[in-house]
VOBA-1610 file (N, C-alpha, C; in pm, whole numbers, padded with zeros to 5 digits, always signed):
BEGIN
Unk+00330-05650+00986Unk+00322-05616+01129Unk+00282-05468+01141Unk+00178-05426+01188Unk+00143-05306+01216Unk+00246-05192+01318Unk+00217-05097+01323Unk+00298-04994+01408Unk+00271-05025+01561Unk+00160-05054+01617Unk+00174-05111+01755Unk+00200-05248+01817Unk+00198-05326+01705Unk+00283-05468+01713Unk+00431-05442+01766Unk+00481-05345+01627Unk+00630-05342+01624Unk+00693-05231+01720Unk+00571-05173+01826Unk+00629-05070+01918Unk+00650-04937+01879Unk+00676-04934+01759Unk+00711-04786+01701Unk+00567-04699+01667Unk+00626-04548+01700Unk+00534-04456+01687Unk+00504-04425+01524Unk+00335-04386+01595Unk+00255-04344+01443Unk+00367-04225+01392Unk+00331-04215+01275Unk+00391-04090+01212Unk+00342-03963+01233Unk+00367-03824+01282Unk+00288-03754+01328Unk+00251-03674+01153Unk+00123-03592+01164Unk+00077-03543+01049Unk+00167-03393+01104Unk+00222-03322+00947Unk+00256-03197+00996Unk+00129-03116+00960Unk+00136-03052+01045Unk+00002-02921+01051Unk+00076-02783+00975Unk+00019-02752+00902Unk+00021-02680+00786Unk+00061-02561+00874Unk+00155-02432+00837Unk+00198-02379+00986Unk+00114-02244+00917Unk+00086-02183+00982Unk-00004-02025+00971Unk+00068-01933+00971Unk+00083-01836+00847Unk+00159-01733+00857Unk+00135-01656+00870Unk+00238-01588+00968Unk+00134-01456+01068Unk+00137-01374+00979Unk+00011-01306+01000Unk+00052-01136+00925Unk+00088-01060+00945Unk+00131-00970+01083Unk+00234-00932+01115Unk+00292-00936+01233Unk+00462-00956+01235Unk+00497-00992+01394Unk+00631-00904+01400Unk+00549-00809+01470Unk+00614-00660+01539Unk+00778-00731+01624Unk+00778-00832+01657Unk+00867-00916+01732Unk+00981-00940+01640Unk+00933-00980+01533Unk+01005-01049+01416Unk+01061-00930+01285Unk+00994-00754+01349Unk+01051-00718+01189Unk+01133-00660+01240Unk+01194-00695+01068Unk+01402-00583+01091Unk+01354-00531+00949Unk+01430-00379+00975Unk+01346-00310+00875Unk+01497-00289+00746Unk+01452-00316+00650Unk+01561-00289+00543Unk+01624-00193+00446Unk+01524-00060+00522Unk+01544+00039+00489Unk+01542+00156+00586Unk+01626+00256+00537Unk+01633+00371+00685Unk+01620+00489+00612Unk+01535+00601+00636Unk+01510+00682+00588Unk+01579+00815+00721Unk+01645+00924+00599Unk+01740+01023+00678Unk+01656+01140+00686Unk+01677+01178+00794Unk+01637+01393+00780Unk+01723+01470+00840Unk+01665+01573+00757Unk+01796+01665+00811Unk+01784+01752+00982Unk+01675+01722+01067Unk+01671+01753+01160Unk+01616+01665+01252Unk+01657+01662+01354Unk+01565+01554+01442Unk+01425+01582+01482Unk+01390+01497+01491Unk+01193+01473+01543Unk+01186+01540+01695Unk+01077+01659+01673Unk+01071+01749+01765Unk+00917+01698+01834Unk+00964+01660+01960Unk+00866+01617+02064Unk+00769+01680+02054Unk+00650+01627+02034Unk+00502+01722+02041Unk+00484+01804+02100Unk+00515+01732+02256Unk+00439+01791+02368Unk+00587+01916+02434Unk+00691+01935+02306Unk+00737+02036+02380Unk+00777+02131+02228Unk+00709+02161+02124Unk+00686+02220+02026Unk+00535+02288+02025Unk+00547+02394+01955Unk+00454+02463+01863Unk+00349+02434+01749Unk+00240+02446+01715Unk+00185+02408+01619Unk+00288+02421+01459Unk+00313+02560+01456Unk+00401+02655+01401Unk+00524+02554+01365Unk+00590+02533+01485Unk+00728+02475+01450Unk+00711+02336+01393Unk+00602+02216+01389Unk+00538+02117+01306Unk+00534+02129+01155Unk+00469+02230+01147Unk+00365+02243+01038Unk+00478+02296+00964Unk+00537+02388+00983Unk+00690+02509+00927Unk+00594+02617+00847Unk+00671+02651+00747Unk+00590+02775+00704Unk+00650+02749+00543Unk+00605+02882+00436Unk+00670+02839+00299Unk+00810+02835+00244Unk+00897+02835+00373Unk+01017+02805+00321Unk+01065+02736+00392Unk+00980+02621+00512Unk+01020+02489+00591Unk+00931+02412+00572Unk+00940+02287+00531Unk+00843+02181+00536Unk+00825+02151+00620Unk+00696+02079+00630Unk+00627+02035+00782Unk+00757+01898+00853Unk+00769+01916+00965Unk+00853+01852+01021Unk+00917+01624+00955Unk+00785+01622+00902Unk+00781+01499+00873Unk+00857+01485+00712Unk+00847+01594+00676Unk+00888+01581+00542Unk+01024+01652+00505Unk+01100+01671+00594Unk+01250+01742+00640Unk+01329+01638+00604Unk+01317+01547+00495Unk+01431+01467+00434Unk+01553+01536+00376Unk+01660+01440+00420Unk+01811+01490+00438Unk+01856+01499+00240Unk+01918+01581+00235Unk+01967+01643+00128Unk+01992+01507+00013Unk+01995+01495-00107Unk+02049+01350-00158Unk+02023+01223-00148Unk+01888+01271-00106Unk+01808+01114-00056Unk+01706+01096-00174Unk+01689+00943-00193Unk+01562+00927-00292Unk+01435+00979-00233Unk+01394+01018-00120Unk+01260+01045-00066Unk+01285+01227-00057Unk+01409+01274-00073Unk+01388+01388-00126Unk+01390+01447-00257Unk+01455+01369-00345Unk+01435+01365-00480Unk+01249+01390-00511Unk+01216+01246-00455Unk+01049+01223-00519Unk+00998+01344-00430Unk+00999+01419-00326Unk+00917+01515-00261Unk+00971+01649-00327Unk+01026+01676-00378Unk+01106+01778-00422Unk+00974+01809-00560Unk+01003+01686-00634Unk+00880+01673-00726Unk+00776+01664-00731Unk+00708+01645-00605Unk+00585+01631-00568Unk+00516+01748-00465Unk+00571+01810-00407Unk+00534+01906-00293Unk+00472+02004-00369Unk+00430+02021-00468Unk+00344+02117-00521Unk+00197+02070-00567Unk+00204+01933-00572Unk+00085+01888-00642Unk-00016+01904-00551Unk-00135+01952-00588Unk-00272+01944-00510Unk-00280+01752-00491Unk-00399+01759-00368Unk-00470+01649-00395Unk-00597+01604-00477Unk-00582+01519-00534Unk-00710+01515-00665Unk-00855+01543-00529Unk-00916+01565-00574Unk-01085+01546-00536Unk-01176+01446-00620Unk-01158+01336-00517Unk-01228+01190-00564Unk-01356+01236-00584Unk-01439+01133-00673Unk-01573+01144-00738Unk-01606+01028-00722Unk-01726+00974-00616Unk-01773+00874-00586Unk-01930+00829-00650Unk-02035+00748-00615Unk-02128+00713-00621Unk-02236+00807-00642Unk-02302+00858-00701Unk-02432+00898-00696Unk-02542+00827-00669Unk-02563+00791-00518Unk-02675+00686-00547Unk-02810+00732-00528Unk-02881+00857-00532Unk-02965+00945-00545Unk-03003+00922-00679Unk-02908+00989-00773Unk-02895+00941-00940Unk-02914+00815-00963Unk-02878+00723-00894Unk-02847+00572-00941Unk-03000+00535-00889Unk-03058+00617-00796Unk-03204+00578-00741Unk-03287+00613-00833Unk-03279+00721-00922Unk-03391+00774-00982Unk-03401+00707-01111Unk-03244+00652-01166Unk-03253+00543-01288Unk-03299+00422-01254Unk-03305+00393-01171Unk-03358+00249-01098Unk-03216+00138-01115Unk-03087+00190-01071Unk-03001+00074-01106Unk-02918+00116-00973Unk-03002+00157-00855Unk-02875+00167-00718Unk-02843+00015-00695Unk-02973-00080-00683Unk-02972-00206-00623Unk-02854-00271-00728Unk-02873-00275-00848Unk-02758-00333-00981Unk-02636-00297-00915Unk-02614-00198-00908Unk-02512-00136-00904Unk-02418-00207-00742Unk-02493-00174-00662Unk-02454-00243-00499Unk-02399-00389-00530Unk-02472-00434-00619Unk-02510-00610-00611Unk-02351-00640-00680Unk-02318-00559-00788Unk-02162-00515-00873Unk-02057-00559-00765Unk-02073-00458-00666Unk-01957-00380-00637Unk-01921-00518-00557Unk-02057-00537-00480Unk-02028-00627-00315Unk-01934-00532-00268Unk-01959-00582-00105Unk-01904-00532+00000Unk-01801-00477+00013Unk-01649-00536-00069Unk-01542-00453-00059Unk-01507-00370-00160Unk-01582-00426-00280Unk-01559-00310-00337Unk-01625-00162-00321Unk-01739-00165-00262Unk-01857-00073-00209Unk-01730+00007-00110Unk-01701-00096-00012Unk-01623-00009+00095Unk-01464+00103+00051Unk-01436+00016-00023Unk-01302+00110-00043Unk-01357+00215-00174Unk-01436+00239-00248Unk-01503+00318-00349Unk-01587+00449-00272Unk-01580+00460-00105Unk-01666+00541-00029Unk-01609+00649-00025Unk-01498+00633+00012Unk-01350+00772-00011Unk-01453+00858+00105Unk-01485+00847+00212Unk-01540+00875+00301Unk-01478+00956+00423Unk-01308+00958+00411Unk-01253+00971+00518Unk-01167+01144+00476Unk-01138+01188+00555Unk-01088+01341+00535Unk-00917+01318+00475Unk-00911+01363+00402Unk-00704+01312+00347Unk-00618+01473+00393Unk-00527+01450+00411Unk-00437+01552+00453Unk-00336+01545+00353Unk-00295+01658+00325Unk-00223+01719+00227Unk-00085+01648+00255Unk-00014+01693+00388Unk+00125+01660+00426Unk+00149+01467+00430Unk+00051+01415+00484Unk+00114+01284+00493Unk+00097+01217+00357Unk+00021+01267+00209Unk-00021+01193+00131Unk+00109+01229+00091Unk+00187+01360+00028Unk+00300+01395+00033Unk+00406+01278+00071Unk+00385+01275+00219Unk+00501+01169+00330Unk+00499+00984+00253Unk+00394+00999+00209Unk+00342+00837+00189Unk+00414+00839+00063Unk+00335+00921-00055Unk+00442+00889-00188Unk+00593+00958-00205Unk+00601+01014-00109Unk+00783+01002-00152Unk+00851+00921-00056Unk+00768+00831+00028Unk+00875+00675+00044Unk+00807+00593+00063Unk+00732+00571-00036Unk+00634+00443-00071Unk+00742+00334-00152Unk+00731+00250-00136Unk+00788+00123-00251Unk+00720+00035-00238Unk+00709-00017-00334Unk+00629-00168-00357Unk+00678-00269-00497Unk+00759-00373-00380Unk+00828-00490-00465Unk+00704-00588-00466Unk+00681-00612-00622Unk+00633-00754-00639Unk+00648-00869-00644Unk+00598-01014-00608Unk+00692-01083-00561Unk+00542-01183-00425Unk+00642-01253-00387Unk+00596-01306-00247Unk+00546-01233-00166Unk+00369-01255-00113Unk+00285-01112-00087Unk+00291-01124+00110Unk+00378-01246+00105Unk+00433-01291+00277Unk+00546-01244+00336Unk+00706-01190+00224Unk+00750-01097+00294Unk+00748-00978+00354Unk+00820-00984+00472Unk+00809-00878+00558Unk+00871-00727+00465Unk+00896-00729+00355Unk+00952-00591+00347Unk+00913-00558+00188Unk+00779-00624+00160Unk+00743-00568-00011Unk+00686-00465+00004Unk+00634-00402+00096Unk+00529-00311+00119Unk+00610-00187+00222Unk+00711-00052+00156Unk+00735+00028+00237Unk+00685+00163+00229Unk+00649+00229+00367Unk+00637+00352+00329Unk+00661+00445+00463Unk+00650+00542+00479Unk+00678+00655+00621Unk+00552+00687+00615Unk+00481+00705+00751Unk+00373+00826+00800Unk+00376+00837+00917Unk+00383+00965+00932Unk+00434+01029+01097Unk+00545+01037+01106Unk+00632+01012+01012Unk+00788+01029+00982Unk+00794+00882+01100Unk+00740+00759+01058Unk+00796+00637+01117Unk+00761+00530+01002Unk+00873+00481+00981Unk+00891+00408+00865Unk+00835+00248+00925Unk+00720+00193+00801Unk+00658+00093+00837Unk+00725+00045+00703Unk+00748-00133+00746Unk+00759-00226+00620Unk+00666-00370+00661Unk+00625-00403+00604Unk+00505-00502+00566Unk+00477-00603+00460Unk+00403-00710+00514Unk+00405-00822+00386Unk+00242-00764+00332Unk+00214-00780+00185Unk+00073-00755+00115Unk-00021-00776+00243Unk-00038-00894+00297Unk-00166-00908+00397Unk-00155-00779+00485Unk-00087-00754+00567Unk-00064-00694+00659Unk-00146-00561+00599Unk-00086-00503+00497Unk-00118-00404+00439Unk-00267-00401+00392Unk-00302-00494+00360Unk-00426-00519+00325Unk-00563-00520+00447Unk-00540-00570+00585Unk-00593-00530+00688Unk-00596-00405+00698Unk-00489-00352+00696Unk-00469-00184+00713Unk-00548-00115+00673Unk-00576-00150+00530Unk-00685-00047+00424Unk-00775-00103+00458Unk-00859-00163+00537Unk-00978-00236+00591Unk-01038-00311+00483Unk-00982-00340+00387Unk-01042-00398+00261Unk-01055-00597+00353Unk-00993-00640+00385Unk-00948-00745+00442Unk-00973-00783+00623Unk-01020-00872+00647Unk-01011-00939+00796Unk-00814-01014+00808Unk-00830-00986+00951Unk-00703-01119+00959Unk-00716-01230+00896Unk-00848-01290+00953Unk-00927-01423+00895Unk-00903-01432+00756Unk-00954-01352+00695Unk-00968-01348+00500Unk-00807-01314+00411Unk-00752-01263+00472Unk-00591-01240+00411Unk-00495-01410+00449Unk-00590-01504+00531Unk-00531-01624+00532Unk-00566-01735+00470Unk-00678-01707+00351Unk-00780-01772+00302Unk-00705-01758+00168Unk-00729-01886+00115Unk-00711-01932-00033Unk-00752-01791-00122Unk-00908-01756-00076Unk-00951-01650-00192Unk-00864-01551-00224Unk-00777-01512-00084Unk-00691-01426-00106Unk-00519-01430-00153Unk-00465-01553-00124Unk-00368-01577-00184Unk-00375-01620-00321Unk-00481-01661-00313Unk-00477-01757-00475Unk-00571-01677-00551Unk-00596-01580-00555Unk-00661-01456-00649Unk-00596-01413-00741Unk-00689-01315-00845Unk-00569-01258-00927Unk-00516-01118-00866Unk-00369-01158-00917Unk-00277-01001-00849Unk-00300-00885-00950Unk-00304-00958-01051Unk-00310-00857-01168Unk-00272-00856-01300Unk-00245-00801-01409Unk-00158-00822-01584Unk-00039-00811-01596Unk-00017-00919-01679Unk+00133-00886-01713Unk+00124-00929-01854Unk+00234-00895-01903Unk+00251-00913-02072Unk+00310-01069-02066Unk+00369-01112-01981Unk+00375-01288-02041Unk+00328-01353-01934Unk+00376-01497-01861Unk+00280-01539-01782Unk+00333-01544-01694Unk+00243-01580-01580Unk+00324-01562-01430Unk+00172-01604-01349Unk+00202-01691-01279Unk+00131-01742-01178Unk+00044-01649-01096Unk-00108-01638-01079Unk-00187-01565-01061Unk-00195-01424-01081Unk-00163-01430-01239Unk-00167-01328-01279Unk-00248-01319-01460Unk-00323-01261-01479Unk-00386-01254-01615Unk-00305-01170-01741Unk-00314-01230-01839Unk-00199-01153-01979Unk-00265-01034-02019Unk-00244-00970-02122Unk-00352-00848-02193Unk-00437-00938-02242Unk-00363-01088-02308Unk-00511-01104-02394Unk-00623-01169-02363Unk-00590-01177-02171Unk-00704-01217-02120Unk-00796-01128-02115Unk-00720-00959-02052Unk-00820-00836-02042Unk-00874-00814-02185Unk-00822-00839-02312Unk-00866-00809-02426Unk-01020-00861-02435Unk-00988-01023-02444Unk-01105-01157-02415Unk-01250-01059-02338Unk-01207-01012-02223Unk-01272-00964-02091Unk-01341-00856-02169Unk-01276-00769-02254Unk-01335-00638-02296Unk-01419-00668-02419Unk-01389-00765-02455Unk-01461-00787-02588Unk-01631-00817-02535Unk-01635-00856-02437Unk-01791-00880-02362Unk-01838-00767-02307Unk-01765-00680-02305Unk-01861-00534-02270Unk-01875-00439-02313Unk-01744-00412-02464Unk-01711-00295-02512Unk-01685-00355-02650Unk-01683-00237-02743Unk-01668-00238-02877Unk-01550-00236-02939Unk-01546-00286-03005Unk-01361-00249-03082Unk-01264-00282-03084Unk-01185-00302-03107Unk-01040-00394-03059Unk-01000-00304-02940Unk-00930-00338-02854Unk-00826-00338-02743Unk-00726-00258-02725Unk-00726-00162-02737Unk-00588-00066-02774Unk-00556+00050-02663Unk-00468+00087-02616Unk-00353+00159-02541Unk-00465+00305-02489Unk-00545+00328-02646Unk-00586+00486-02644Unk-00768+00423-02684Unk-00788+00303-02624Unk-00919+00247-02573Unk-01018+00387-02578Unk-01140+00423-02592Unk-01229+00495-02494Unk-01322+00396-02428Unk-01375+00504-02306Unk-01484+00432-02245Unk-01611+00472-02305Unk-01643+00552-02402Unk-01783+00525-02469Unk-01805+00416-02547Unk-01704+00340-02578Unk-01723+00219-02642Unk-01783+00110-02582Unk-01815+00112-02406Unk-01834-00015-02360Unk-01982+00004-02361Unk-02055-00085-02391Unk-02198-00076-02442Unk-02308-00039-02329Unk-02261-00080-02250Unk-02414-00072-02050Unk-02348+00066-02073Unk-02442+00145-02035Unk-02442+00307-01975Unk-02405+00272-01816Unk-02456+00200-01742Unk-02426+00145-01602Unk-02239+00125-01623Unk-02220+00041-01647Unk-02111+00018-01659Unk-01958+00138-01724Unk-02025+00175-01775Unk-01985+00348-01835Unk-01985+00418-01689Unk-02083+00437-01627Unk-02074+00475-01506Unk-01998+00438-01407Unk-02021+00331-01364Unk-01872+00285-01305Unk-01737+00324-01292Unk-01701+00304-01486Unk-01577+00325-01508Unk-01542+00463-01453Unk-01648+00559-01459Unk-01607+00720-01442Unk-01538+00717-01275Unk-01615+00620-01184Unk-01606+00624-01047Unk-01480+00533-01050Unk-01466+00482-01122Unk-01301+00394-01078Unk-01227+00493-01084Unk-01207+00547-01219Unk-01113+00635-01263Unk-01097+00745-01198Unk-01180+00810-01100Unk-01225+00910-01051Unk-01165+00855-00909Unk-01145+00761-00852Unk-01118+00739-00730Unk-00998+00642-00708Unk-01063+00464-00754Unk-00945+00381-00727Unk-00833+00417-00840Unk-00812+00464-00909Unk-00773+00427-01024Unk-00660+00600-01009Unk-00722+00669-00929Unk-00736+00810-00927Unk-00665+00940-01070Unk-00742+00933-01171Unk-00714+01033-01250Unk-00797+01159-01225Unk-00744+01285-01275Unk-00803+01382-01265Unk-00837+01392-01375Unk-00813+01346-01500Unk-00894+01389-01649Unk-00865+01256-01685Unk-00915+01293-01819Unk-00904+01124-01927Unk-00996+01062-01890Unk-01068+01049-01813Unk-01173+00943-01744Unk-01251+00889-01875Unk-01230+00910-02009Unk-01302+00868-02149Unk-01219+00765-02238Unk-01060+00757-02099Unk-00982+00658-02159Unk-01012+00532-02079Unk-00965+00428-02143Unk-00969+00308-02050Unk-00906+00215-02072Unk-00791+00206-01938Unk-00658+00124-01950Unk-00650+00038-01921Unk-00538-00048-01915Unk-00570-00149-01827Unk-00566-00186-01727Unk-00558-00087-01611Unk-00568-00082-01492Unk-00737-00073-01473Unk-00789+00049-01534Unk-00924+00072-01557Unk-00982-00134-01570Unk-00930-00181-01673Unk-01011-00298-01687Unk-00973-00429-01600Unk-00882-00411-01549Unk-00854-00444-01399Unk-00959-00449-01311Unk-00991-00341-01307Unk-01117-00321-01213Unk-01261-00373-01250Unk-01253-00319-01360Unk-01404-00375-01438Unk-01413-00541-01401Unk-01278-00570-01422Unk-01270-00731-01475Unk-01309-00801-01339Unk-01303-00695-01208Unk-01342-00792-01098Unk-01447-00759-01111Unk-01554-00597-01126Unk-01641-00558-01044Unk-01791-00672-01128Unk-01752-00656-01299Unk-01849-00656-01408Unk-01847-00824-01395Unk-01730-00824-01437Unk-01700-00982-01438Unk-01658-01056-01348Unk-01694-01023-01221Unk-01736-01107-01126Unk-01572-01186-01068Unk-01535-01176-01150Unk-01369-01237-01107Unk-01300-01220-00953Unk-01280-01295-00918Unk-01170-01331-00798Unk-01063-01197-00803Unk-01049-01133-00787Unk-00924-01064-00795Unk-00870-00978-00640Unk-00758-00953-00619Unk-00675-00938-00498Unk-00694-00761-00449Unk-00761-00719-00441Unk-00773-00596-00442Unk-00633-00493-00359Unk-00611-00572-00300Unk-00461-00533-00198Unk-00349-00527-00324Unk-00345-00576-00376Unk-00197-00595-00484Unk-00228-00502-00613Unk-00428-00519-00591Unk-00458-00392-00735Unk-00409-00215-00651Unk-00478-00250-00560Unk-00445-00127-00485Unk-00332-00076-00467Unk-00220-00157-00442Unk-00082-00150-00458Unk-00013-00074-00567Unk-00087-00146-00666Unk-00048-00114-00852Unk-00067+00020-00883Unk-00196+00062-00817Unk-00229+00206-00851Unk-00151+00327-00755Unk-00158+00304-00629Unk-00029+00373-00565Unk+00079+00400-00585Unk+00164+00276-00678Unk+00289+00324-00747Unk+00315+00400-00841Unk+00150+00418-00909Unk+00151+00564-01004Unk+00183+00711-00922Unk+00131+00719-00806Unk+00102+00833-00725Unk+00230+00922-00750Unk+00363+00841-00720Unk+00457+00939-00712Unk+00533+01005-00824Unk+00476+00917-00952Unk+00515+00897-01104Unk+00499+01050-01153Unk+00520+01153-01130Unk+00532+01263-01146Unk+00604+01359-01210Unk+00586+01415-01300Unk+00763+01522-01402Unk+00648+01659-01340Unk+00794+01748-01324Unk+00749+01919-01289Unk+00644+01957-01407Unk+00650+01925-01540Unk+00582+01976-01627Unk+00412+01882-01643Unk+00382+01822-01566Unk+00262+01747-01577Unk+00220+01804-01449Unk+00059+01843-01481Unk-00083+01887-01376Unk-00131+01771-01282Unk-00033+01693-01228Unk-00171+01612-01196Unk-00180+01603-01075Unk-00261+01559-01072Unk-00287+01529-00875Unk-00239+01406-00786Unk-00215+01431-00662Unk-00239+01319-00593Unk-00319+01251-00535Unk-00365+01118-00624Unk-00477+01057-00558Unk-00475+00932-00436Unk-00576+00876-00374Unk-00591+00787-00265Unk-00581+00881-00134Unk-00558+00985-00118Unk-00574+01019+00044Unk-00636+00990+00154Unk-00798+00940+00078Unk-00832+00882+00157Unk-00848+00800+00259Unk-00751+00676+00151Unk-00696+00550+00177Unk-00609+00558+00260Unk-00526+00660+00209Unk-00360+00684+00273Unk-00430+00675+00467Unk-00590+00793+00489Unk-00569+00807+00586Unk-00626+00722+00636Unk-00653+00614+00592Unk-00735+00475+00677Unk-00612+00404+00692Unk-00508+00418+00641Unk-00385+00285+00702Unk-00334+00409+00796Unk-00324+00534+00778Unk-00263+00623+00898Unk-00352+00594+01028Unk-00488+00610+01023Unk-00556+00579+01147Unk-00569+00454+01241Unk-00535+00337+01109Unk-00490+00207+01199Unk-00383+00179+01223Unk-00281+00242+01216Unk-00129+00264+01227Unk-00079+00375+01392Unk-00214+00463+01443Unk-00198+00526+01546Unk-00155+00632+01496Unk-00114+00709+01403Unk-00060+00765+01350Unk-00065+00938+01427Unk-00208+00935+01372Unk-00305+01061+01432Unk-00306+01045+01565Unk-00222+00981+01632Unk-00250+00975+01778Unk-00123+01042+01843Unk-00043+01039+01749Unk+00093+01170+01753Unk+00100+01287+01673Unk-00006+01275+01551Unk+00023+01393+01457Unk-00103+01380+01411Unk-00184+01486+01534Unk-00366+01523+01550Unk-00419+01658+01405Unk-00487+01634+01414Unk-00551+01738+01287Unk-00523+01857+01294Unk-00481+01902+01397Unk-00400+02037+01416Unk-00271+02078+01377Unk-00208+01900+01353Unk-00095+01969+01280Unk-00088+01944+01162Unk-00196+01903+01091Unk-00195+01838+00935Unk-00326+01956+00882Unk-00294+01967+00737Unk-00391+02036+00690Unk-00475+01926+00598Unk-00628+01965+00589Unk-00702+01853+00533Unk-00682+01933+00383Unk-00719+01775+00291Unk-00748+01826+00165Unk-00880+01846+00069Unk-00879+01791-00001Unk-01046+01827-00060Unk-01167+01688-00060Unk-01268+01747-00061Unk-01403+01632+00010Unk-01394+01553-00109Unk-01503+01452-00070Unk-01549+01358-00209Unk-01655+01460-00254Unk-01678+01447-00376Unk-01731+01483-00456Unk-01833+01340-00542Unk-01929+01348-00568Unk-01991+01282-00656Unk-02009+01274-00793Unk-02024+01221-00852Unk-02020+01193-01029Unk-02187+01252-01040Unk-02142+01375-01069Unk-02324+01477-01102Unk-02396+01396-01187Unk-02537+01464-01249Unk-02589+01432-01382Unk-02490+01486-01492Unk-02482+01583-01461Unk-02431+01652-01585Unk-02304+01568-01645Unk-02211+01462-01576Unk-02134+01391-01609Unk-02154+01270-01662Unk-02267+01229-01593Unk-02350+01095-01677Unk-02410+01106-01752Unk-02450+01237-01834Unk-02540+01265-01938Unk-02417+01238-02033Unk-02300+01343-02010Unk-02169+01363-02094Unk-02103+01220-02130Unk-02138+01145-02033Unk-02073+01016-02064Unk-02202+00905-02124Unk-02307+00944-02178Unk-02395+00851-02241Unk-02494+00802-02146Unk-02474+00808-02053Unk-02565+00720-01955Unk-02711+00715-01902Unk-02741+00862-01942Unk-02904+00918-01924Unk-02912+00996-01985Unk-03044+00993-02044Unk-03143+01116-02145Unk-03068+01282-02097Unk-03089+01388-02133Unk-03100+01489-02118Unk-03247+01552-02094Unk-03316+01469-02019Unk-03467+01501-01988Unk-03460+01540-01809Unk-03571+01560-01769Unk-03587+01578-01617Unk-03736+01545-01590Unk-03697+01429-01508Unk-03600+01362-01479Unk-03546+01302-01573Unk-03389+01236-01539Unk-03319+01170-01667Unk-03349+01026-01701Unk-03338+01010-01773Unk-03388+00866-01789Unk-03239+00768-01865Unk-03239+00633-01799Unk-03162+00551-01821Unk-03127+00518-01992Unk-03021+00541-02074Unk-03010+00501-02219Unk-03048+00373-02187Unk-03073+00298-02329Unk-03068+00181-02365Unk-02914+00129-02363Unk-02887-00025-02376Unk-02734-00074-02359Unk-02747-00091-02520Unk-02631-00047-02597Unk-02617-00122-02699Unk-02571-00272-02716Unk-02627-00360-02794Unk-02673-00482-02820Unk-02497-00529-02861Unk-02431-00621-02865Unk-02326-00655-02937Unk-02333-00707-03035Unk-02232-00676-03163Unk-02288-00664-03285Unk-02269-00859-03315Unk-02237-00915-03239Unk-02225-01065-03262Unk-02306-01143-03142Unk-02429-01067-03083Unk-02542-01130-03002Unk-02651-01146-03076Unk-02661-01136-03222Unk-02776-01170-03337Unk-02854-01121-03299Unk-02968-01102-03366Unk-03111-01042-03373Unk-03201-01076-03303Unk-03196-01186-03256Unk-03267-01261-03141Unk-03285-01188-02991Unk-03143-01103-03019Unk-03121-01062-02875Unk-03171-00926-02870
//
């Protein structure tokens, strides 16, 4: 007897429910960050009394005595900001590999590699000493924390990922993006790749076994050598070593070279949690400002704390000749001319 014989209703289909990416309605925040003075109204303060002077921190960064976000700023308030090193595509025009190179990156990686935007000293400061990032389920509301403007935001991966404009609403709800890779781990774990996948990965572009203290003159394309300098130089953000290559470095490669699916929001993530990784006795810089100020500008941020009260930090910079010569990649002629790729020593003679 069928269902309208016997009177009874069809079964309804459940519709797969859509998870928002973020609902301002719905967040309770799980963390509270203290200062030792209260937040002084813009519009009835001083430039002066914002900004403070060298023995007051700028108002946003007035964390209360015994706090973990004054611990990490305590350690960090001295560091410059790195000066990212982007694209030469002038250089990349005169070797004839701009078009190669574009065709690499595609669109998002092109976009977040532009470092295009002005970074401010004080909020990159504000961002890594109360940044956290739990890994995990990229849909809760609270894996993703940090302060800017001294207002504490918590967020699921998507959310965050719109932010850095790397992502549409549309595309952070799409398979490509949940079901991508997040990144390495040493045993296994569900959308995630081992070392000896990145090993596998490196063995197709570079020479040598796989090791901790890797270089990047080993990987055979001079193009690809190039690259690495601009990862390392920006997403990746080191100020030296750029001749090492880790596995964060092959992280990147592994989407740009090898074409791979990978989550750029959760890589991006990975490299931010270095930012605050800091001892008094290490030089290094703080990198992503850029970035920092593309989630500050879609956050409103600058719409309470204008360029007048933030100091900017240093421009992009480009990857010269003189760095692509140093790194193998063109003649020492003028104009320079593109090396040859070395051949892999198990592509036979044929090749």
């Amino acid at each position: 007897m069928s269902q309208e014989q016997s009177g009874s209703r069809p079964a309804r289909r459940k519709r797969p429910r859509r998870q928002p990416v973020f609902d301002p309605v719905a967040q309770r925040y799980s963390r509270r960050i203290c200062y030792e003075v209260e937040e002084i109204p813009i519009e009835e303060a001083s430039v002066d009394e914002i900004k403070g002077d060298e023995d007051t921190p700028h108002i946003i960064l007035r964390f209360s005595l015994n706090t973990t976000e004054k611990e990490i700023y305590d350690r960090i308030w001295e560091a410059p900001l790195l000066r990212h090193r982007t694209f030469n595509w002038e250089l990349l025009g005169t070797l004839g590999q701009a078009e190669r190179v574009r065709t690499l990156l595609g669109p998002r990686w092109a976009t977040i590699l532009r470092f295009d935007r002005t970074q401010y000293v004080k909020l990159v400061h504000e961002f890594y000493a109360t940044f956290r990032h739990k890994t995990g389920d990229l849909f809760s509301e609270h894996v993703v924390l940090f302060s800017l403007g001294r207002q504490l935001f918590e967020m699921s991966v998507p959310r965050f990922a719109v932010l850095t404009g790397l992502y549409t609403e549309e595309e952070v709800q799409t398979s490509a993006f949940t079901e991508s890779v997040r990144g390495y781990t040493l045993g296994t774990r569900r959308y995630w790749i081992t070392s000896t996948d990145l090993a596998a990965f490196r063995s197709t572009i570079a020479e040598g076994p796989h090791a901790s203290n890797a270089v990047s003159s080993a990987i055979r394309d001079p193009v690809h050598r190039y690259i690495h300098i601009v990862i390392t130089s920006t997403f990746v953000g080191r100020q030296s070593g750029h001749d090492k290559c880790s596995n964060l470095d092959l992280m990147c490669l592994y989407s740009i070279i090898g074409q791979h699916d990978v989550n750029l929001a959760t890589l991006l993530l990975s490299s931010m949690g270095r930012g605050g990784r800091r001892d008094e006795s290490v030089s290094a810089r703080l990198p992503l400002g850029h970035i920092i100020s593309q989630i500050a500008a879609a956050l409103g941020v600058f719409e309470k704390y204008s360029a007048a009260y933030l100091t900017p930090g240093l421009d992009t910079e480009v990857v010269n000749v003189a760095d692509a010569k140093k790194a193998g990649m063109c003649t020492y002629e003028d104009p320079p001319r593109l090396v040859d790729a070395r051949v892999s020593a198990g592509a036979g003679s044929s090749s």
